[in-house]
N, C-alpha and C positions, 0 to 999 in steps of 0.2 A: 158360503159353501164352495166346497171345491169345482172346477173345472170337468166334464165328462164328454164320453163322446157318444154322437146319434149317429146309429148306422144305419144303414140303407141298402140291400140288396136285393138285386133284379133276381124273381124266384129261376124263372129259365134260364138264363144267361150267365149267373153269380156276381155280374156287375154290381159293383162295390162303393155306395157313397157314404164316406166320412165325415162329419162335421164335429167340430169341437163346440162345446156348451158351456157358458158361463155359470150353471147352476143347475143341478136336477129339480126341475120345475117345469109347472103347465105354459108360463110366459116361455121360457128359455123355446121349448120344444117348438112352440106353435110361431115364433119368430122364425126357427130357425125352417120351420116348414114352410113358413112364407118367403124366405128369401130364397130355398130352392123353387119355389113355384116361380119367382120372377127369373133366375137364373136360365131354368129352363123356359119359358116362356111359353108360346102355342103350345108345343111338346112336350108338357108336363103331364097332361091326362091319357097321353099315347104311353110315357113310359111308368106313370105309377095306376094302373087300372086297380091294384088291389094293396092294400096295407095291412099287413098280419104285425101287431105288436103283442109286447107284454101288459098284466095288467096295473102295472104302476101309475101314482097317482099323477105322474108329469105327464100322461100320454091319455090323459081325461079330456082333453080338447081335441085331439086328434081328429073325430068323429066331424066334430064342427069343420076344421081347419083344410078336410078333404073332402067334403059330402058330394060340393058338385063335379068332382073328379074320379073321386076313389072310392071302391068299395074298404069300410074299416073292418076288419076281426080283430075279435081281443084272444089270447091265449087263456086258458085254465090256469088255476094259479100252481104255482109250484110245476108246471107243464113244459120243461124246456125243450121235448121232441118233440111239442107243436111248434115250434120254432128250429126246425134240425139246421136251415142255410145257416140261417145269424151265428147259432153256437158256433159252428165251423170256421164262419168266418171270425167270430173274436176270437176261437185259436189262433187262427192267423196273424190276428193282432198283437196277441200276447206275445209275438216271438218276440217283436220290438220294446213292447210297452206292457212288462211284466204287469200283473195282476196286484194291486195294491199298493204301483204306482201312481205320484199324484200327476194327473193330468192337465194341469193348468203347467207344469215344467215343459212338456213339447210344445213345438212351436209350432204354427202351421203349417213351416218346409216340411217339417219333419212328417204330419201326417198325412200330407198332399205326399209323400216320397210313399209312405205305406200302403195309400191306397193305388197310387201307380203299380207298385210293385203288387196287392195283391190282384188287381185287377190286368197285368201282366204273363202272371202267375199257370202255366197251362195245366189244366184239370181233367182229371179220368172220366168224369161225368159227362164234361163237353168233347169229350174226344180225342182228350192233349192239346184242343185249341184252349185261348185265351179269353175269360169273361170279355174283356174288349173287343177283342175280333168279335164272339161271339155277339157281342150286343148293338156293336154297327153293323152285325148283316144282319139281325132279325129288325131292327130299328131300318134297315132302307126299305127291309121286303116291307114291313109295316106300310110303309111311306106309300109304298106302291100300290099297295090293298087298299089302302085308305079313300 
């Protein structure tokens, strides 16, 4: 199967993580959930406290894959304004990476370049700051709380 990509965004902030997938599937997802957990390290249950997916069959392990860190919700099926960030943000996506292209052709620069850029990108919602800015000063105040 082809190539897809797992997004990730911080509900507060719009922080934006992108990963590319070797296959729409429970392995592909639950890898790739495991390698951001070591990536982020300690700081993984500070910055994923909650996971709102869809209810596709590749995100059936999910629940397992974040139990001791994350609360999981599933969406309603056919429910895409239970999910309003994500939509918005694969708009964003599509500017680059039209809609029913195949995604195994970008490369990694390419979508480490997208999510820079959208996470770049200043928003009305944050105040014309930047998901980034925004997400390193709720992540240091975190720190400080903590």
């Amino acid at each position: 199967s082809d190539a897809v990509l797992l997004t990730l965004a911080e509900r507060q902030t719009r922080f934006e993580v992108i990963l590319k997938l070797n296959g729409k599937d429970t392995e592909s997802v639950d890898q790739a959930v495991q390698q951001l957990r070591e990536r982020a390290g300690a700081t993984f249950d500070q910055l994923f406290k909650t996971v709102t997916s869809d209810n596709g069959s590749e995100f059936s392990g999910l629940h397992d894959a974040l139990k001791d860190v994350a609360d999981v919700y599933f969406s309603h099926p056919y429910a895409s304004w239970e999910r309003g960030t994500s939509e918005n943000q694969h708009k964003l996506i599509r500017r680059f990476i039209p809609k029913g292209s195949p995604i195994s052709d970008v490369s990694e620069n390419q979508i480490l370049r997208i999510q820079r850029w959208m996470n770049d990108y200043p928003r009305k919602i944050l105040g014309y700051a930047t998901p980034h800015d925004t997400f390193v000063r709720a992540f240091k105040q975190a720190r400080l709380v903590a």
